[in-house]
N, C-alpha and C positions, 0 to 999 in steps of 0.2 A: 247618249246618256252620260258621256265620259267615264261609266266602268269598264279599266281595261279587260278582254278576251282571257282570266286568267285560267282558264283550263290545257288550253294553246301552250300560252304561257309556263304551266307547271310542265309541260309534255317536253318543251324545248330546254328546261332548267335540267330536267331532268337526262336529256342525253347528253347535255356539255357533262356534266359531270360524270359521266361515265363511260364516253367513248369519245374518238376524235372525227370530226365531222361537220359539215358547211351547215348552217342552220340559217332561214330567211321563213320569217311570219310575215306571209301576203297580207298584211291589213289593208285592206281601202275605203275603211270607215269616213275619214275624212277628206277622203276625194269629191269630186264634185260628179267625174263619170265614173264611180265606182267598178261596174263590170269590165268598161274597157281598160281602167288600170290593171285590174286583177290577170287579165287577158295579157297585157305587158309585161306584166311583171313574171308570167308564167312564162312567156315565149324567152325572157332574155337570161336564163342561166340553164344547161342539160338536167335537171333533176333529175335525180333516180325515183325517188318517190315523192309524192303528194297528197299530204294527209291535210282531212278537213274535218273539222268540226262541226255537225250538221245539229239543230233542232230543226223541228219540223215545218215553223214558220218562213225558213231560212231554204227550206226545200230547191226552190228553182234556183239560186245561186249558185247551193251547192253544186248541182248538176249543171249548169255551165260552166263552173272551173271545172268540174270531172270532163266534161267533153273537151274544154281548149287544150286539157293535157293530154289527152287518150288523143288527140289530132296531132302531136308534138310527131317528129317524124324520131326521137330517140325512146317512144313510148313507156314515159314511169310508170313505177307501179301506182295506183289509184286505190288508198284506202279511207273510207269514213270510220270515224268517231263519234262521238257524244251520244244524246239520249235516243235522236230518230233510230241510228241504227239498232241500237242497243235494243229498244223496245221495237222495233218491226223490224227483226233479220231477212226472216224470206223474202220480204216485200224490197228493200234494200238492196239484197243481192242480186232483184231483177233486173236491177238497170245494167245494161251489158256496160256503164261507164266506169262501173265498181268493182274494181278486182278482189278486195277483199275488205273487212270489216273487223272494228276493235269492237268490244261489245264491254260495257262497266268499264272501271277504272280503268286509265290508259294507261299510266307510266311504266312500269312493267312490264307490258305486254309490247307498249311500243320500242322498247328499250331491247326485248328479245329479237323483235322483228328484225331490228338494224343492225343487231351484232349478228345476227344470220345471215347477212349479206339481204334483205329483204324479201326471205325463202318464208313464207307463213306457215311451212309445214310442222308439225306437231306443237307449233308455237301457240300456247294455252290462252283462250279468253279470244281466239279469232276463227273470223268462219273466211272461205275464200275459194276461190272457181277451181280448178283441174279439169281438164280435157271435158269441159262442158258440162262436170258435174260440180254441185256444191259440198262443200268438205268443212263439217262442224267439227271444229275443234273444242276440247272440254273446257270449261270456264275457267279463269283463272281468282285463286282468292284475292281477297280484298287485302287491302297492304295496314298490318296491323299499326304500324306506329306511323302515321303521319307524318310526326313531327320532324322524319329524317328526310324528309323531304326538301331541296335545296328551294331556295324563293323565286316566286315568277321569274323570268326572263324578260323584264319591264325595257332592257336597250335594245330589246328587237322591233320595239313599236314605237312610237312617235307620244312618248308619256306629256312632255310640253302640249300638245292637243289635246288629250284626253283630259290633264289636269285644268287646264280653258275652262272645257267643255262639262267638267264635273259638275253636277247639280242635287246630289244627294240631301244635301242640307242645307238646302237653298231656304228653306221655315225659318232656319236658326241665324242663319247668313249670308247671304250670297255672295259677298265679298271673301270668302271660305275656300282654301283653297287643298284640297285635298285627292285622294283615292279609294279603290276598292280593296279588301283584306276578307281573304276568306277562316275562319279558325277552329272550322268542323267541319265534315263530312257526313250526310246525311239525318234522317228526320223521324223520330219514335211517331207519329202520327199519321193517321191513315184519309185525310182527307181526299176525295174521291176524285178531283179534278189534278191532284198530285201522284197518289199513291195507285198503284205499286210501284211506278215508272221509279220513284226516287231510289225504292228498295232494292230495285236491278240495276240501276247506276253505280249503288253505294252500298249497298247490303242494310240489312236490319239494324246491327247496330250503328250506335252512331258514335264517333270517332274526332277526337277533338285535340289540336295541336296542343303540347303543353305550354303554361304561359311566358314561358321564360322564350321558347322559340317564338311567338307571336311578338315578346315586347324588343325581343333582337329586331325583325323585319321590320319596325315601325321607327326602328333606330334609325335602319337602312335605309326608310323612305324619306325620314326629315334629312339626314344626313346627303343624302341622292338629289330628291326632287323638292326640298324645301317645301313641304307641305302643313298644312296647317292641322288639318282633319282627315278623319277617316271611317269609313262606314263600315262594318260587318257584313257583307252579304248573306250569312250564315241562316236557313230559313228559320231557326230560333235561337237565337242567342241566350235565352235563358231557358234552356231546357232543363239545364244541371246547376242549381241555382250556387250551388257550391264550386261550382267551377268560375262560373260568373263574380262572384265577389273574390274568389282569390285574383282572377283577373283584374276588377277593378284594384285591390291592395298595391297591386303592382301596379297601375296605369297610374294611381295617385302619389305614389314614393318614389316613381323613377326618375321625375323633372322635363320629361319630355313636351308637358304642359299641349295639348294635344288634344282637340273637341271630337268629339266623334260619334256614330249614331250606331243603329241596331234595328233588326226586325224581332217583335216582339207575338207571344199567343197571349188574347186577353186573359184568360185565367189563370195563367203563372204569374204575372204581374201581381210584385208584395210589396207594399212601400216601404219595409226597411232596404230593398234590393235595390228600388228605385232610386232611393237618397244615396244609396251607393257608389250606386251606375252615375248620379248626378257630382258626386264628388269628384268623381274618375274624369270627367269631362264630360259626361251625357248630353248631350243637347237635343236629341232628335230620337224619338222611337217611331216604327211604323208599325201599325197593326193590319195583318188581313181580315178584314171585317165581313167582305163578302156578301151581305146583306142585311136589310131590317125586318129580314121573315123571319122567324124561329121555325116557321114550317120548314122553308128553301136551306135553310143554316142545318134544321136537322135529316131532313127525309132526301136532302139533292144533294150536298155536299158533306155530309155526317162529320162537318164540322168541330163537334162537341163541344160549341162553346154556347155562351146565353149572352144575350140582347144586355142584361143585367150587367154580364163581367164587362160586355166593351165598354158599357158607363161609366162603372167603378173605374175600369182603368183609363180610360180619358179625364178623366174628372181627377184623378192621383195624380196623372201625370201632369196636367194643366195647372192644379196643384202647386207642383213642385216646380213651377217652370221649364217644364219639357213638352217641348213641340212635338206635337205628332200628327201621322200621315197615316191615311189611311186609302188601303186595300178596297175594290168593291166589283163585282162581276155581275151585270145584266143581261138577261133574256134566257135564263137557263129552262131545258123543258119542262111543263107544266106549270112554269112563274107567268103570273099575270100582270098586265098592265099596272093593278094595282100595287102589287108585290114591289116593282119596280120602283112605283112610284113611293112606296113605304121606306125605302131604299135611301131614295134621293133624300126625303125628306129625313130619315133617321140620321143622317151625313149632313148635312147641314144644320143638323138639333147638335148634335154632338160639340165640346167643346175638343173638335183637331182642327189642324192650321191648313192639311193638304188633301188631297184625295183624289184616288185616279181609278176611273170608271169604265172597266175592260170589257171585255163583250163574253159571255162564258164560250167559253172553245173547249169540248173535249179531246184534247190533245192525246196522240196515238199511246195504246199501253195501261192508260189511266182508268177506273174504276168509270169514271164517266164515259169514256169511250164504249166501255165494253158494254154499257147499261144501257148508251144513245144509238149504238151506232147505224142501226136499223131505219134512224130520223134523218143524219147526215146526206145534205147534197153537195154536190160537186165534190173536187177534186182536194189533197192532203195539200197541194201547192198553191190551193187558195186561203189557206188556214191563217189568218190575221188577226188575234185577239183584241187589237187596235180596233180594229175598223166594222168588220161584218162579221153578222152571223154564219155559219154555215150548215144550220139543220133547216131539212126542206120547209118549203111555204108550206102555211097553214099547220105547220108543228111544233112554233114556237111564235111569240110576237115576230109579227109582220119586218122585217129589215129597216123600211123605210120608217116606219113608226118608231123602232128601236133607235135608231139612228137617231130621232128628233129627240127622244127620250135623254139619250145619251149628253147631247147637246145642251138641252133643259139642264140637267145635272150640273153640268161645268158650270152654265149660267148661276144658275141658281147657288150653288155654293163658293163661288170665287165673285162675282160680279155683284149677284142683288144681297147681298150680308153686309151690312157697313163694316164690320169689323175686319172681315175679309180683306175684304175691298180697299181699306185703306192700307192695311200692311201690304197688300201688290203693291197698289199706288204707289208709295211709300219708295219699297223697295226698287221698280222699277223706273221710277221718273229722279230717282236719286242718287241711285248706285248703276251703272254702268254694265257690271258686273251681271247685273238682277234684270236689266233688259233684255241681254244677251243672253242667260238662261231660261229666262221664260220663253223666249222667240225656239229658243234650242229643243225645246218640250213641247210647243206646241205644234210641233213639225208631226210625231207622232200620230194627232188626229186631226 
């Protein structure tokens, strides 16, 4: 997708600047044999330890780095990170590949671990083996000010790739050459295919660089990697609508001249914020729209938004000339074929430019998990929101029908729309750029 790994990234910034130390981020994003780089790349320096960054989609990779390294004959320590662990400890700590586990925010915890010489003993926020028993260590708090947090570690990974390969605002430009920029820390909203996972990652409150360190790091990245744009991955950029237009005051006065996008919740969407965001550079908002049920929006995902707001704020944005992209999850339990189909069709009524049609996955930890998981077949390492379903036959639409549904979808909203259809066109038999990105995304399904 060309957004760099910046969690990895924040983990590595953060021990240069605090201890001395070899640091190498195994990426083999852009490999063509992915695993046997990674495999390479692990056998050719003694590590002491090897930390990974697991979601749960990511499952089997991670446990084949855990295995090539736990086969290493100078055996590092093996710990995971990110959400899998964090939301399923004990199940994690089963795999005999995982000596111990970060759990919420890493930098801290990993930064304790390595000035211990890699002892995780009393070391706060990790759980970890001893003589064949598990040893939970007490949580560690959440790190109040962000904003002293040094900026990714972007020379450890192959940024010229990534920036290629960026497609974020591909609606507004393709020719757009930009990054990923995170500027908050977690999410006031309890949507049920997120929540609570996000609130044990990040805690309750939600936690927001101040602007002056955001518009330094963007200094950093025109200044570095000559970039044009930049996206928020932040899951709502206007939560604090107040924070957001001091933001924009500063994105519009500092001369950086600089497009950028944001993920947006329909109902905080205000069109004085909008012309804002648009002064500031705005070109592109996403919304998670999720469906065209009000049933599925409120009784599956408790959502809390209305069919009503995503119009208004399609129709604002569109308005104002700002693309947008939309969110959308099918085959969730007790949605019907119809449902679906109300779905596809309400995404294609819609006045947005984009829209990406995932398969509902109750991902481990999540309010959906806990409500499904009695329906779930197979295995956490077949978990694909791309691709398939994985709650048993005959407990949700059928796979195979899903699948076509899915299909219909894309069809129908990019191909049979004239309007659509010509801005591809357009884009892709024009710009170079806009062929290579769309060939890039459509790898995904």
């Amino acid at each position: 997708s060309g957004q760099p790994p910046l969690g990895i990234l924040y983990l590595a910034a953060y021990l240069r600047q605090h201890v001395d130390c070899e640091i190498d981020v195994i990426d083999p994003t852009f490999e063509h044999h992915p695993l046997a780089y990674m495999e390479t790349a692990l056998k050719a320096k003694p590590y002491d330890l090897v930390g990974i960054s697991v979601m749960t989609p990511m499952l089997n990779e991670a446990l084949f780095a855990s295995r090539v390294a736990k086969g290493l004959p100078h055996d590092p320590l093996v710990v995971w990170g990110g959400p899998h662990p964090t939301v399923m400890p004990e199940q994690t700590m089963g795999y005999p590949e995982v000596d111990a586990i970060c759990l919420g925010e890493g930098e801290e915890t990993f930064l304790e671990l390595i000035q211990r010489g890699g002892d995780p003993q009393d070391v706060a926020g990790m759980w970890y083996r001893a003589d064949g028993e598990i040893v939970r260590n007490p949580p560690r708090p959440m790190i109040a000010d962000i904003s002293r947090l040094p900026f990714p570690a972007r020379d450890l990974i192959p940024m010229d790739a990534y920036i290629r390969a960026w497609y974020s605002l591909t609606a507004a430009d393709p020719n757009l050459t930009g990054t990923s920029v995170i500027g908050s820390r977690g999410c006031p909203y309890s949507c049920t295919y997120c929540q609570p996972t996000l609130r044990r990652i990040f805690g309750r409150k939600v936690r927001r660089r101040s602007v002056d360190d955001i518009i330094a790091e963007l200094e950093h990245l025109k200044a570095t990697y000559n970039i044009q744009a930049f996206m928020f991955e932040d899951d709502t950029f206007i939560a604090n609508g107040g924070w957001a237009h001091e933001f924009c005051d500063r994105l519009r006065t500092c001369g950086l001249g600089l497009k950028w996008g944001c993920n947006v919740r329909a109902d905080l969407v205000r069109r004085d914020l909008l012309v804002a965001m648009r002064e500031a550079g705005l070109v592109q908002m996403n919304m998670g729209i999720e469906s065209g049920s009000q049933r599925v929006l409120d009784d599956i995902y408790h959502k809390r938004i209305t069919i009503e707001q995503v119009e208004q704020a399609a129709a604002m944005a569109n308005e104002l000339g700002i693309r947008v992209g939309g969110y959308f999850m099918l085959g969730a339990p007790t949605e019907t074929v119809e449902e679906v189909r109300r779905t596809i069709a309400f995404a294609v009524r819609l006045p947005i430019d984009e829209a990406a049609f995932n398969v509902t996955t109750p991902l481990p930890g999540t309010t959906l998990w806990e409500q499904t998981k009695d329906l779930i077949a197979g295995d956490l390492t077949q978990f694909d929101y791309y691709k398939a379903p994985v709650y048993k036959a005959g407990k949700v639409i059928p796979a195979r029908k899903l699948d076509l549904l899915k299909k219909w979808a894309y069809l129908r909203f990019y191909a049979l729309t004239p309007r659509r259809a010509g801005r591809v066109a357009w884009n892709t038999l024009t710009k170079i750029a806009g062929l290579r990105k769309l060939l890039l995304r459509m790898k995904r399904f």
